[in-house]
Steps between C-alpha positions, in 0.01 A plus 500: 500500500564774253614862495337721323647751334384869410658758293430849547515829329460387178367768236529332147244237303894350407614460840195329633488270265852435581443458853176259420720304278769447755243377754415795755171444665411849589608874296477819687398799396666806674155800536761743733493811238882602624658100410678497218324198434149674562245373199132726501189238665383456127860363368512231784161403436598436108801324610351287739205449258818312272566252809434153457227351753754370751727807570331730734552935468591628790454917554802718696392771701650782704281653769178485235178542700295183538221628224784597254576137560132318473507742214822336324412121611169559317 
């Protein structure tokens, strides 16, 4: 059995690479507007579009409404 491990909040091309590289399986990408970490729908979709086939994006909402969701996931 393995853990997996995911790394969240990341908002740089650089530091997901990094995280890749030292073997995280999953990156999240922080969508609450008032996180310091917050990166706009279209920046997580270009970072995650940079993720190698085996590490999974994973979204981070705060009280979002289940279409602004199906909206993001899309």
């Amino acid at each position: 059995m393995r853990t997996r491990i995911k790394i969240c909040g990341l908002t740089r091309e650089a530091d997901v690479a990094a995280a890749v590289e030292a073997g995280a399986d999953a990156i999240g990408f922080v969508l609450y507007a008032k996180s310091p970490r917050h990166v706009t729908l279209d920046r997580s979709a270009r970072l995650a579009r940079a993720l190698p086939p085996f590490v999974t994006p994973v979204l981070l909402f705060v009280n979002a409404t289940l279409t602004a969701i199906d909206a993001a996931c899309k």
